[in-house]
Each structure stands twice: as C-alpha cells, then as structure tokens.
KOLSE-148685 format. One record per residue (C-alpha): residue in three letters; x, y, z. Coordinates in steps of 0.2 Angstrom, whole numbers, plus 5000, padded with zeros to 4 digits. Example, Ala and Ser with C-alpha at 12.3 -4.5 7.8 and 13.67 -1.06 7.14 Angstrom:
<recs>
@code:ALA; c1:5062; c2:4978; c3:5039 .
@code:SER; c1:5068; c2:4995; c3:5036 .
</recs>
This chain:
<recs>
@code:UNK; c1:4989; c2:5040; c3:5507 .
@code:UNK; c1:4972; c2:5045; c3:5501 .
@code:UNK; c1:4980; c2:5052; c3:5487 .
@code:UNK; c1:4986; c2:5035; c3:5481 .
@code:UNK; c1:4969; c2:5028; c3:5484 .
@code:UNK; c1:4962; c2:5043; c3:5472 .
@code:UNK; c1:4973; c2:5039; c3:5458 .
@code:UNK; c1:4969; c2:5019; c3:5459 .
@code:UNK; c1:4949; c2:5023; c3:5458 .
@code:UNK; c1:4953; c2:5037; c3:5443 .
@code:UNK; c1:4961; c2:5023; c3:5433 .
@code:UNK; c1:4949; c2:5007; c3:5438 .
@code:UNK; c1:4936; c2:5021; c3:5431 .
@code:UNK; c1:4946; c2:5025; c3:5415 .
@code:UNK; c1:4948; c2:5007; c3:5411 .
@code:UNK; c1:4930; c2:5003; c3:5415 .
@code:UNK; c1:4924; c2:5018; c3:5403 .
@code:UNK; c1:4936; c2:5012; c3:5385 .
@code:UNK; c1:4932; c2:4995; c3:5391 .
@code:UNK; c1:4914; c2:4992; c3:5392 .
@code:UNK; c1:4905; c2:4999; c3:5373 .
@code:UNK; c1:4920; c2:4987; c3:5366 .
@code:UNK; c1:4911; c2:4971; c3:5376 .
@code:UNK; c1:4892; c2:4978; c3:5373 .
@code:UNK; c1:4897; c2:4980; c3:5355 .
@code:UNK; c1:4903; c2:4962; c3:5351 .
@code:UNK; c1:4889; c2:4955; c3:5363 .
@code:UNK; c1:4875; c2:4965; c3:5352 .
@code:UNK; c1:4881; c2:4958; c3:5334 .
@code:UNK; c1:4890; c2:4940; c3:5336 .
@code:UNK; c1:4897; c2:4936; c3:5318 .
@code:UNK; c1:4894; c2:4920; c3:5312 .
@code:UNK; c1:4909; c2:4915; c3:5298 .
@code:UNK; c1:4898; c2:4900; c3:5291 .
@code:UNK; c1:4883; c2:4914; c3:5287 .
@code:UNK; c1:4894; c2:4924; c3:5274 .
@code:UNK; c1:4889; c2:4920; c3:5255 .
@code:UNK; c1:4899; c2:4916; c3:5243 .
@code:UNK; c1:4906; c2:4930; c3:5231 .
@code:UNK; c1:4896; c2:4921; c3:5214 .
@code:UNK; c1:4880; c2:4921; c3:5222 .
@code:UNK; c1:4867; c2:4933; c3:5223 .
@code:UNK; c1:4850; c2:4932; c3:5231 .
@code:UNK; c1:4835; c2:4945; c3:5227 .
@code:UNK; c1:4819; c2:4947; c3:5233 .
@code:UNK; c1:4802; c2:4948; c3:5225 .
@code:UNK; c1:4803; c2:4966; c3:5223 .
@code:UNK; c1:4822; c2:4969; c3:5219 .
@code:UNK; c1:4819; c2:4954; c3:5205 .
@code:UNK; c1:4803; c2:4963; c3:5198 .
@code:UNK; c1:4813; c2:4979; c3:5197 .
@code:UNK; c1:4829; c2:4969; c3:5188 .
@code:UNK; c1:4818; c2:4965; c3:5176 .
@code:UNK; c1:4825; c2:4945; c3:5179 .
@code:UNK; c1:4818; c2:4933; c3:5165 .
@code:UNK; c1:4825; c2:4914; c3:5165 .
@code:UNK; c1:4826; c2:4901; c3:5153 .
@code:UNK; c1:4833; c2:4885; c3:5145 .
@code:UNK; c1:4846; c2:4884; c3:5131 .
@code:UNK; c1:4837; c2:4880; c3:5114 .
@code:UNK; c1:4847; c2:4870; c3:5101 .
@code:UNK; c1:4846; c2:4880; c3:5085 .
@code:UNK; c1:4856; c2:4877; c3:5066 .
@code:UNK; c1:4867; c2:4892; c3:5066 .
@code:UNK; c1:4879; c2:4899; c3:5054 .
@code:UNK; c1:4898; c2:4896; c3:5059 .
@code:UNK; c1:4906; c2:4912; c3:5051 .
@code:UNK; c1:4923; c2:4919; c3:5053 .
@code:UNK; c1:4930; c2:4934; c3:5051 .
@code:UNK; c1:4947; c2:4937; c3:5040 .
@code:UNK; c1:4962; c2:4948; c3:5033 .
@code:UNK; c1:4968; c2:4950; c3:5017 .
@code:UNK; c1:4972; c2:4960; c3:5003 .
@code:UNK; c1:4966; c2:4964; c3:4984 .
@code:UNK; c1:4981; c2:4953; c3:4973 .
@code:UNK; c1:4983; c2:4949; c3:4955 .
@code:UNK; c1:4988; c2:4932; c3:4946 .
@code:UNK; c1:5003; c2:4933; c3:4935 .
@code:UNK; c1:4994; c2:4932; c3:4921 .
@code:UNK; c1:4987; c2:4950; c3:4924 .
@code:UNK; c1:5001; c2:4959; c3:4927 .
@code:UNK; c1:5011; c2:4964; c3:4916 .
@code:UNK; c1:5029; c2:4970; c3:4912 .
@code:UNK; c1:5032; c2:4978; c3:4896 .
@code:UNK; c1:5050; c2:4980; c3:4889 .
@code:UNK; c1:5056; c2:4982; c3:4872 .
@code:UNK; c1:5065; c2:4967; c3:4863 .
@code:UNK; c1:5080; c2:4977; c3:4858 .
@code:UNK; c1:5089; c2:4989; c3:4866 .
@code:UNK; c1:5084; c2:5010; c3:4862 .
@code:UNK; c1:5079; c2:5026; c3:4866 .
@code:UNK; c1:5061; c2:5032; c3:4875 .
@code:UNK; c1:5059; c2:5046; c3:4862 .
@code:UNK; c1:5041; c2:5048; c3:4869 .
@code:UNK; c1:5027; c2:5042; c3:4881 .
@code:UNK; c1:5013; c2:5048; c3:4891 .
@code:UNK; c1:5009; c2:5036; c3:4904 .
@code:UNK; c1:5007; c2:5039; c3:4922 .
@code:UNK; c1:5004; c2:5028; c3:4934 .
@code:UNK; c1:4984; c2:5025; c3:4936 .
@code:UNK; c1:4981; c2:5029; c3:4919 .
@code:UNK; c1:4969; c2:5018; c3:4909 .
@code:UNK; c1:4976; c2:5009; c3:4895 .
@code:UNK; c1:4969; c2:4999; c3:4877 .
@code:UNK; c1:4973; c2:4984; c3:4870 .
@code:UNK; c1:4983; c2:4989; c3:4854 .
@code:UNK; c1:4984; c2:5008; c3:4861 .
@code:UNK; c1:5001; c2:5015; c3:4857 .
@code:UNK; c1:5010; c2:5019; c3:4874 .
@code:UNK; c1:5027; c2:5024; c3:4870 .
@code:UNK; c1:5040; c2:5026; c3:4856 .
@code:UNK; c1:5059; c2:5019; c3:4854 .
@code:UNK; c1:5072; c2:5023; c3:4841 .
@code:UNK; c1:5088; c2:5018; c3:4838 .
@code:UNK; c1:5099; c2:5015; c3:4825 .
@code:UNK; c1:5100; c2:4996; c3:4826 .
@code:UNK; c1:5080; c2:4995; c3:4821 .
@code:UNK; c1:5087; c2:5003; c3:4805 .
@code:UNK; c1:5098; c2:4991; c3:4803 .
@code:UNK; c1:5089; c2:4976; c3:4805 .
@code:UNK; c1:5079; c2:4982; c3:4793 .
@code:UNK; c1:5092; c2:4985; c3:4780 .
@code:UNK; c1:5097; c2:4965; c3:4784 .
@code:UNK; c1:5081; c2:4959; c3:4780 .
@code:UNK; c1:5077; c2:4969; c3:4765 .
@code:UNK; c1:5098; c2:4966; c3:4758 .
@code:UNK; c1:5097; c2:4946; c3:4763 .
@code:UNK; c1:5077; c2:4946; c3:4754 .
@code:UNK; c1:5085; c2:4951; c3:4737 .
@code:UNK; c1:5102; c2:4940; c3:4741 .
@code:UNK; c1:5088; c2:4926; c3:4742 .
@code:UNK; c1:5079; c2:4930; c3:4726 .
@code:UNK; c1:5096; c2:4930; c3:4717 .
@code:UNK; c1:5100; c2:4914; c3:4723 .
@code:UNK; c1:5085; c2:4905; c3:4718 .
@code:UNK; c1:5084; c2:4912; c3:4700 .
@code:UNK; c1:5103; c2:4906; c3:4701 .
@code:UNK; c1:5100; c2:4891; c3:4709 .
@code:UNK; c1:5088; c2:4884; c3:4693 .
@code:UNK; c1:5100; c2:4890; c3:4683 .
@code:UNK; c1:5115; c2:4877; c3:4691 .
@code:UNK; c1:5102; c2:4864; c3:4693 .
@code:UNK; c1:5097; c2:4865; c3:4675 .
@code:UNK; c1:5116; c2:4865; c3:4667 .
@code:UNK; c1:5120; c2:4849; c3:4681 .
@code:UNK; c1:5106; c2:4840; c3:4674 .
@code:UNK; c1:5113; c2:4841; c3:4656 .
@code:UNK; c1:5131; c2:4840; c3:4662 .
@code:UNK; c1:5134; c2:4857; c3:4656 .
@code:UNK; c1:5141; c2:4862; c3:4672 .
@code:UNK; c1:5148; c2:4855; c3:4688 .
@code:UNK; c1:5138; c2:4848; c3:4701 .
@code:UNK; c1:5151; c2:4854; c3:4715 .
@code:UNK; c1:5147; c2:4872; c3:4706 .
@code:UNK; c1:5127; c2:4868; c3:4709 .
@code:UNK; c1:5130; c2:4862; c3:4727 .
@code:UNK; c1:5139; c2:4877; c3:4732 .
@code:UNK; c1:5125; c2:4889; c3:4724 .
@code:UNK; c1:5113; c2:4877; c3:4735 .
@code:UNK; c1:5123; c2:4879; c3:4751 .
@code:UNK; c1:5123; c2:4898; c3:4749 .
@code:UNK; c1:5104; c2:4896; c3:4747 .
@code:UNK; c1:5100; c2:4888; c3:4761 .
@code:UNK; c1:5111; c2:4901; c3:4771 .
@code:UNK; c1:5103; c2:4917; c3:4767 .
@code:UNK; c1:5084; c2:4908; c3:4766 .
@code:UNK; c1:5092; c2:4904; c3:4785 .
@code:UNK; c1:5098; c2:4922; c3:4791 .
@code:UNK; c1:5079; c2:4930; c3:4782 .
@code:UNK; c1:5069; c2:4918; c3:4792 .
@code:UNK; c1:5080; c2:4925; c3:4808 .
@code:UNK; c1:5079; c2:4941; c3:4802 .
@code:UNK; c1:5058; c2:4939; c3:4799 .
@code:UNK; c1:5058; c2:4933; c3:4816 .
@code:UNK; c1:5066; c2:4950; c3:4825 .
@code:UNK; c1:5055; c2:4960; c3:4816 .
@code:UNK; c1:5039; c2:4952; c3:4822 .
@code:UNK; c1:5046; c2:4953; c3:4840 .
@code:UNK; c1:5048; c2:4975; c3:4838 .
@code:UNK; c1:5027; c2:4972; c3:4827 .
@code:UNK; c1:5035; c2:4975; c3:4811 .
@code:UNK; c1:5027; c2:4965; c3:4797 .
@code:UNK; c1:5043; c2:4960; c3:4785 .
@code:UNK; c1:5027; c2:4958; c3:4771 .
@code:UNK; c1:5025; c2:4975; c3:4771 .
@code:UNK; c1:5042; c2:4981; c3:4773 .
@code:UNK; c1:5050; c2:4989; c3:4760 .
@code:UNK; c1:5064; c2:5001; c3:4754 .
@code:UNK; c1:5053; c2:5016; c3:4757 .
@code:UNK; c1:5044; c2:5014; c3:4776 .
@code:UNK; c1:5062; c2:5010; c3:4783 .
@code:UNK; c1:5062; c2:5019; c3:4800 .
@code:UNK; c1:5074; c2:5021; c3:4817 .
@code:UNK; c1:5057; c2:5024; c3:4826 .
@code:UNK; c1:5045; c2:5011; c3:4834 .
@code:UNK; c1:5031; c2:5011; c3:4844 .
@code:UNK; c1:5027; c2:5001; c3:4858 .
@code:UNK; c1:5009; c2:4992; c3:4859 .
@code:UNK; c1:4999; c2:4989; c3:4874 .
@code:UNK; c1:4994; c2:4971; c3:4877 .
@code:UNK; c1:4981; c2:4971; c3:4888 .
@code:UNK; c1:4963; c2:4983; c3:4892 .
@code:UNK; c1:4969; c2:4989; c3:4911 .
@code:UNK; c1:4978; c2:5004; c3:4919 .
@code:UNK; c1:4997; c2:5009; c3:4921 .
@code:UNK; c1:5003; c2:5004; c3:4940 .
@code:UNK; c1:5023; c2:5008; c3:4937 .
@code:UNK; c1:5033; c2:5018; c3:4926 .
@code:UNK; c1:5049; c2:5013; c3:4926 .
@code:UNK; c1:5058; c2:5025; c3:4913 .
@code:UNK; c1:5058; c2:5044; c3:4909 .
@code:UNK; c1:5060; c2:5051; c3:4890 .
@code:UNK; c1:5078; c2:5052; c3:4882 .
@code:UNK; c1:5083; c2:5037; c3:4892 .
@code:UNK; c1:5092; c2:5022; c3:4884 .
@code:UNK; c1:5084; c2:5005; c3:4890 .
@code:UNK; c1:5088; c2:4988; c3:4888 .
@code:UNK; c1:5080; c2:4972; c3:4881 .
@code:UNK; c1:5079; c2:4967; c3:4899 .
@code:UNK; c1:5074; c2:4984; c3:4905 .
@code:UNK; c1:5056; c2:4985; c3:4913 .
@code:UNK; c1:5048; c2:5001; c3:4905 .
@code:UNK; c1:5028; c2:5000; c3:4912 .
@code:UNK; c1:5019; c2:4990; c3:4925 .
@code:UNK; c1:5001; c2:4984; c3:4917 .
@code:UNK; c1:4986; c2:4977; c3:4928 .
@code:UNK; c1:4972; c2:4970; c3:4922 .
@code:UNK; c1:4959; c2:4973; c3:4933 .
@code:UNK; c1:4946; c2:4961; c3:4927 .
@code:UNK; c1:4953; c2:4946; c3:4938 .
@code:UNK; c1:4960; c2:4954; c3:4953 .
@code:UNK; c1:4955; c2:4942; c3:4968 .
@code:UNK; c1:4957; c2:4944; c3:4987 .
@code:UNK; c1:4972; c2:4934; c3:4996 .
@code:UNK; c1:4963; c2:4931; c3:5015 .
@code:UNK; c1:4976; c2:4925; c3:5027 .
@code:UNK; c1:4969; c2:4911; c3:5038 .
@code:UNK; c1:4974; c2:4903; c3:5054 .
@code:UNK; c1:4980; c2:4883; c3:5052 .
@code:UNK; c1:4967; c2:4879; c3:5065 .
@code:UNK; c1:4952; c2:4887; c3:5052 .
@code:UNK; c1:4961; c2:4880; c3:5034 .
@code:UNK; c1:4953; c2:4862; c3:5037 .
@code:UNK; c1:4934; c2:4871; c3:5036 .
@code:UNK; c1:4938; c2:4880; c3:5018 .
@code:UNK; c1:4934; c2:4874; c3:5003 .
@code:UNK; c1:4932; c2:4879; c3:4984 .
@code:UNK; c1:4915; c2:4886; c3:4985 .
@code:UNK; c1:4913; c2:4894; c3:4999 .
@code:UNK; c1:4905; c2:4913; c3:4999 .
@code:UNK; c1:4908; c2:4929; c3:5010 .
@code:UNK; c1:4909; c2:4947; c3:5009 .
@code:UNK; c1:4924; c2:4958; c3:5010 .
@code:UNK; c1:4926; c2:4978; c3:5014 .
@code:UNK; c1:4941; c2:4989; c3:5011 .
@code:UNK; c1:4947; c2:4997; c3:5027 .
@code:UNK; c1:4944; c2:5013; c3:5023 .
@code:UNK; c1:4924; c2:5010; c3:5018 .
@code:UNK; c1:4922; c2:4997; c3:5032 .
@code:UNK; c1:4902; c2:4998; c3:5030 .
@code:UNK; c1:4903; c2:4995; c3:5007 .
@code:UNK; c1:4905; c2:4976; c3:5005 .
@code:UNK; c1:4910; c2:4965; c3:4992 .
@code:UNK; c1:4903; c2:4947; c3:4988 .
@code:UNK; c1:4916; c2:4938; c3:4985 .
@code:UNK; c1:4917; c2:4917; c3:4982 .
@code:UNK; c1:4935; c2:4907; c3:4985 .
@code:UNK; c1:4941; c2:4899; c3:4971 .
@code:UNK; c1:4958; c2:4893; c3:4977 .
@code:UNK; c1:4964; c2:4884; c3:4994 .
@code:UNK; c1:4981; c2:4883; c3:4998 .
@code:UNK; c1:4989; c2:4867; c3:5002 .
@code:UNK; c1:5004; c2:4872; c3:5012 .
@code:UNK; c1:5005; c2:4883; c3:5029 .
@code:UNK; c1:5020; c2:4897; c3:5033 .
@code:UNK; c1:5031; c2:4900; c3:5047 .
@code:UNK; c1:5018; c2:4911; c3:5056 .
@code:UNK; c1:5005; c2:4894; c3:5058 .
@code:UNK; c1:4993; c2:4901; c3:5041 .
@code:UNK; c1:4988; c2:4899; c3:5024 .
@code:UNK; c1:4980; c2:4908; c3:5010 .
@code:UNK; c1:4962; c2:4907; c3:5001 .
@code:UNK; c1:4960; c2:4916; c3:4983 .
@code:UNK; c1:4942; c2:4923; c3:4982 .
@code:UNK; c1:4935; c2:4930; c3:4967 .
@code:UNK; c1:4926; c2:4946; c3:4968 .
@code:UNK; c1:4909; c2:4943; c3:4961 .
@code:UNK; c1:4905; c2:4961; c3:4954 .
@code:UNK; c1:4924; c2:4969; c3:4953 .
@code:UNK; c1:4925; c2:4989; c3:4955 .
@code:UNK; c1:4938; c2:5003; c3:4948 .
@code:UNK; c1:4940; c2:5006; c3:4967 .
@code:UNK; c1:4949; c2:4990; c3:4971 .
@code:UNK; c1:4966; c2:4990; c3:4967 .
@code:UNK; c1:4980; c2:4978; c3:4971 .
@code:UNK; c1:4987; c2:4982; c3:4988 .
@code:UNK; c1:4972; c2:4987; c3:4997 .
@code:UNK; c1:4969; c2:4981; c3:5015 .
@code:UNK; c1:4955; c2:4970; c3:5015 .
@code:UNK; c1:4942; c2:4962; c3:5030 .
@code:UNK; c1:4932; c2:4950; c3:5026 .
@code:UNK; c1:4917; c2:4938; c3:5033 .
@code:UNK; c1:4915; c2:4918; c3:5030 .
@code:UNK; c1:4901; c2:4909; c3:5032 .
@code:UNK; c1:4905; c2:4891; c3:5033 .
@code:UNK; c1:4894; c2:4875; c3:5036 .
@code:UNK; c1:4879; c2:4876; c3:5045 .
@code:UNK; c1:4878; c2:4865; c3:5061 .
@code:UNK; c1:4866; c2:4863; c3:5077 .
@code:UNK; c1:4873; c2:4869; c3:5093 .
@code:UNK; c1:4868; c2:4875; c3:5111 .
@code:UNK; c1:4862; c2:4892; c3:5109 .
@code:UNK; c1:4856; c2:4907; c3:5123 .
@code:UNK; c1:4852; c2:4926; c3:5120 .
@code:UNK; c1:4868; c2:4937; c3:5119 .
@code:UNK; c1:4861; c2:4946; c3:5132 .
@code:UNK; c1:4863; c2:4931; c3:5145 .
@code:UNK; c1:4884; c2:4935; c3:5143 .
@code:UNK; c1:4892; c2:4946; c3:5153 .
@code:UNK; c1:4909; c2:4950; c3:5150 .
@code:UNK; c1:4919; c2:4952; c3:5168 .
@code:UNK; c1:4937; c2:4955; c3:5167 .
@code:UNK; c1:4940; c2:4947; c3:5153 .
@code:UNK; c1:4929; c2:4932; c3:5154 .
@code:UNK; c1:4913; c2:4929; c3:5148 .
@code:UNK; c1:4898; c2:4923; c3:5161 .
@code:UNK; c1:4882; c2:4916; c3:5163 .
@code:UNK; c1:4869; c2:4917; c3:5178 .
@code:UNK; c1:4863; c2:4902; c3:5183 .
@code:UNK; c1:4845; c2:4899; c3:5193 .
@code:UNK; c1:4849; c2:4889; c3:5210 .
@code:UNK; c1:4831; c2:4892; c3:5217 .
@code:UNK; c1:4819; c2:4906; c3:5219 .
@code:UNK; c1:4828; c2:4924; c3:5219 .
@code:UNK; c1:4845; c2:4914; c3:5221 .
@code:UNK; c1:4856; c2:4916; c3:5206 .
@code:UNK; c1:4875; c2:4908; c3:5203 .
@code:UNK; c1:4888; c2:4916; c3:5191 .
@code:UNK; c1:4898; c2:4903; c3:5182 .
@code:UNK; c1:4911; c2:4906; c3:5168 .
@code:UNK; c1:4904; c2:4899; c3:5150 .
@code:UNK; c1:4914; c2:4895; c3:5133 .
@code:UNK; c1:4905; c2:4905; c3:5120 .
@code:UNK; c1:4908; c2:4900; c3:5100 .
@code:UNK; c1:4899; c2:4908; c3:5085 .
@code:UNK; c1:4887; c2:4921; c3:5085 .
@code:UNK; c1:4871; c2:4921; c3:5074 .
@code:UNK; c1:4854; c2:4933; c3:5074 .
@code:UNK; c1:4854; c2:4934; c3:5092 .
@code:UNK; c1:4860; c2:4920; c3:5098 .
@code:UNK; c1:4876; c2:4915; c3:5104 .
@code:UNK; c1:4882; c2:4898; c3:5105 .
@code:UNK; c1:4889; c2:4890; c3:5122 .
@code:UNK; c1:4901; c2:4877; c3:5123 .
@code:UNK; c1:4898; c2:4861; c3:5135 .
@code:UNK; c1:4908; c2:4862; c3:5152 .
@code:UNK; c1:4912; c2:4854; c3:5169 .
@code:UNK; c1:4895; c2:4858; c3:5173 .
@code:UNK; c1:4886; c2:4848; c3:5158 .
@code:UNK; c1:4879; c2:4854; c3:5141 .
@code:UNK; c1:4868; c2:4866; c3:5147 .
@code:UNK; c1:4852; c2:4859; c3:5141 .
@code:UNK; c1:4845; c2:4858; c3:5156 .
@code:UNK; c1:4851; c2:4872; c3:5166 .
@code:UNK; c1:4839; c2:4885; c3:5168 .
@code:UNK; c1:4850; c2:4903; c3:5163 .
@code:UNK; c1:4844; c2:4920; c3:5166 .
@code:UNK; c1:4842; c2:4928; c3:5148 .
@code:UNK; c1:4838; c2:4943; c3:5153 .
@code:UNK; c1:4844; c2:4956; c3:5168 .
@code:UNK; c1:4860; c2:4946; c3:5168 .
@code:UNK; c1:4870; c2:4962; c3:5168 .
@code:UNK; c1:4860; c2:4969; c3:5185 .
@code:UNK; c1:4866; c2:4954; c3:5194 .
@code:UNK; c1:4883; c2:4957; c3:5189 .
@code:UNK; c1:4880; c2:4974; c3:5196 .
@code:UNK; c1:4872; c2:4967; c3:5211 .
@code:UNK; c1:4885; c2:4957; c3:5214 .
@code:UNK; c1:4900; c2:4969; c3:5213 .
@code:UNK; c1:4890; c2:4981; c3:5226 .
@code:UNK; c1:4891; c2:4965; c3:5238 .
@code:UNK; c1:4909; c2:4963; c3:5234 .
@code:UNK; c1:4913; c2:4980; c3:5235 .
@code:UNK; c1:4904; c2:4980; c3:5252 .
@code:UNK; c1:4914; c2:4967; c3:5259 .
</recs>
C-alpha cells in the first residue's frame, strides 16, 4: 500500500520537474507574430549607420550616352576579293605564292604553258597575213569590176572572204588580250607555249588552290587575292537595336585576342532585311585599317548611339541579389527598404533607372552609398530567422 502511494508521488514529481522550465520559459518571452519585420527592411542605429558609411540621395536627370555593345567579324566586299584563273586551259609550270604572301599590282605570280597558246598564236599571225592578201586582192577585183574587166560575182566572193578572215583576226585579237598578249607586238619570232599570269590587285595571297605540274581549267580557281584597304567589320545586331543604327554612327571595335587595342570604326551600311535568328547586319569602316586585321577575325565592338536625358543614380546604389538588380530606398531615419529596379545604360558613373510601380524615381530619396552593407545586413537578419 505505501508502496503504491510512493510511486504516485515519484511520478506527480517527475512531471512537475519537465513541466515547470517549459511554462517559466513561454511566460518569460511571449512572442508577438505582428512585431516581426519584414525580410526587405532593415533598420540601423546612429552608430551602426555611421559605421556603414550610409549616404542617401535623390536621382539627378543627366544626358548620357546610350551605347551598345556588339559581335562581328573583319569581311571583305566582293570587289576585293579576288579569284584568279587563267582564260584557257594549261599547265602551272611555276609559282611561288603562299597563302599570306604580299602581292603587287602587275607583279608576276605564276606561269602556264600549253600547246594551245602556241596555236592561237599561229591563228592570229596565219589569218593577219590571209588578211593582207585579201585586201591587196580585194583592190585588185574592185578595180577590174569597175572597168568590167572582170566579174562582179568574182569581186563579191574576194569581199566575202575578206570580211571572214577580218572576222576570225578580230576573234583571235580578242583571245590574246584575255592571256596579256599584245597581238601588236606579236610576231613570228616571240611565239611562245609559256605565259605568265599577272596580279591584279596590291594585297596578300589568302588561298592557293593549285600545285606545280597541275593541269587547270578556264574555270579553275588558281589563287585567292584580298585587298585589304577596304575590309570592313560585319557586326550582328538584335531586331530590337536595328531601328537605333544609322549611316554615320561611330564605335570602336577589338579583336578577341587584343581585347584591350581598339579600333575606331564608322558604319557605312545598314541592312534592310532581318534573318531567321531575329538580326541584322551593320557594315563599319575601319578608320585607320592594320596588317593585323584579316578577314575572319572575331570582332567586339562598342556603339554609341544618340544622346538622351534619363534618370540617373551612382552605380554603387545597385546591388546585384540573385540575379536581380536592387536599390535601398530611405522610409525614415535608420529605416531602409530594398526594392527591385530596372537598370538601362551605363555612363561615367552613372547608371540609368527605368520608371516602375513605385513612380519615376525623382523623388525617392536612394541610398548611393553603403547600399551593399545593407544587403549584408539584411541577409544576417535572414539568416537569423
């Protein structure tokens, strides 16, 4: 019996001792769900504000440069690239070209022979004298038909013949100054089976397409020319940006491997139409064009394009927070609110901010400096809750 009675009290006591701290502790700190701040708000005092080094401020409206930033690479208009071939069909005795080589106009870059250069000489030279034959012989007939000394069908057949070899020189003249052999000059003695082939253009070798010994066709590609004095850079633009381009406007470009040597550059050529991927094209011309800039090359390049007012704080009154950008805004004293902002362009400083929900920002005072020590702030209370 008293055995029972000791067991009941040893448990009433147990109970009582888990029991009691549990109460005292929820009695000594009540929690009060309506006290907690929100998450965006911080609140500092005099001393933790001093030590933030918090400054705050209104937006300014400022002209600032609207630039943009593009890809592209060094092209060449037709017109300056060249494909050489040979008009009639030969050998390659010889060249020396490599690709990268500088060339000259008139310079001698390779040499062709074949048989049929031979021939088309002998044609011109054998249908030259036909020709003069046929003229002396032509007066002759003209002279015996006007004093009916000779049949007119014999002086109409002498013309015909006339006309026909004058026909097949002209031809013939016409090859020749297609492979730059003067038929003036040509004669019986200077006859050859080789030819050499002439650069057109001052530039540099990009392709060579042949090797010595080989036969080529007339329609056979033997070198690739550039001229590098009008190479150009092809920047891609988005279809959103193409409506802000125009002839005229200036920028700088640099080559991706020298990100930090740029080029001033001016575009000289919009283009009207926009591809599959939503872009277009702007043709720039390089105002000071270097040996190192070849077609090909990867290009980056900055625009600046027209000047306009806007809503500008110091860059340091951004924060960047998971992959937003914020301001601070002042509520009161020590009592700071972060918002999310639209940013645009950048300039000296200054970044612009684009009107929201909450207004235009002019007359929101904005903590411009110590913005990022309230961001901190701020995660440590998040953190603590």
């Amino acid at each position: 019996m008293h055995t029972a009675k000791n067991i009941s009290a040893v448990i009433v006591s147990l109970f009582l001792l888990f029991t009691a701290p549990s109460c005292k502790s929820r009695s000594a700190n009540p929690v009060n769900p309506a006290a907690k701040l929100p998450e965006n708000l911080v609140i500092l005092d005099s001393l933790q504000m001093a030590n933030a080094g918090i400054s705050t401020a209104f937006p300014e409206v400022r002209d600032i440069h609207h630039t943009i930033q593009l890809n592209g690479v060094i092209d060449v208009p037709p017109q300056n690239l060249l494909s050489i071939c040979f008009p009639m069909g030969g050998y390659l005795r010889s060249t020396s070209l490599l690709p990268g080589y500088p060339v000259h106009k008139g310079q001698v870059i390779a040499t062709m022979e074949d048989q049929s250069y031979i021939q088309l000489q002998q044609d011109y030279l054998t249908t030259k004298a036909r020709l003069d034959y046929l003229d002396s012989d032509l007066q002759r007939q003209k002279e015996l038909s006007d004093a009916n000394a000779a049949s007119k069908k014999t002086y109409q057949a002498v013309l015909s013949d006339y006309k026909t070899q004058e026909a097949m020189l002209r031809s013939v003249e016409q090859k020749l100054r297609m492979i730059r052999i003067d038929p003036e000059k040509l004669t019986a003695n200077n006859i050859s089976g080789k030819l050499p082939v002439y650069s057109p253009i001052d530039g540099y070798v990009s392709k060579v397409n042949v090797n010595t010994g080989k036969y080529v066709n007339p329609t056979d590609i033997l070198f690739e020319l550039i001229n590098p004095k009008d190479i150009h850079a092809a920047m891609t633009v988005f279809e959103k940006d193409m409506i802000s381009f125009k002839k005229g406007i200036r920028g700088k470009v640099s080559l991706a491997g020298q990100p930090d040597t740029w080029y001033e550059v001016e575009t000289i050529l919009v283009t009207r139409n926009i591809s599959d991927t939503r872009s277009g094209l702007i043709h720039c011309h390089f105002e000071k064009p270097q040996k190192v800039l070849l077609p090909g090359m990867f290009l980056t390049g900055i625009f600046d394009l027209d000047t306009c007012k806007a809503t500008v704080i110091p860059e340091d009154a951004v924060v960047h927070y998971m992959g937003k950008d914020y301001i601070f805004l002042s509520k009161g004293p020590g009592e700071f609110q972060l918002v999310e902002v639209g940013t645009g362009q950048k300039d000296q400083g200054w970044i612009e901010v684009k009107p929201s929900g909450n207004g235009n920002w002019k007359n929101t005072r904005i903590v411009v400096k110590g913005a990022y020590a309230l961001l901190g702030k701020m995660k440590n209370k998040m953190e603590d809750n």
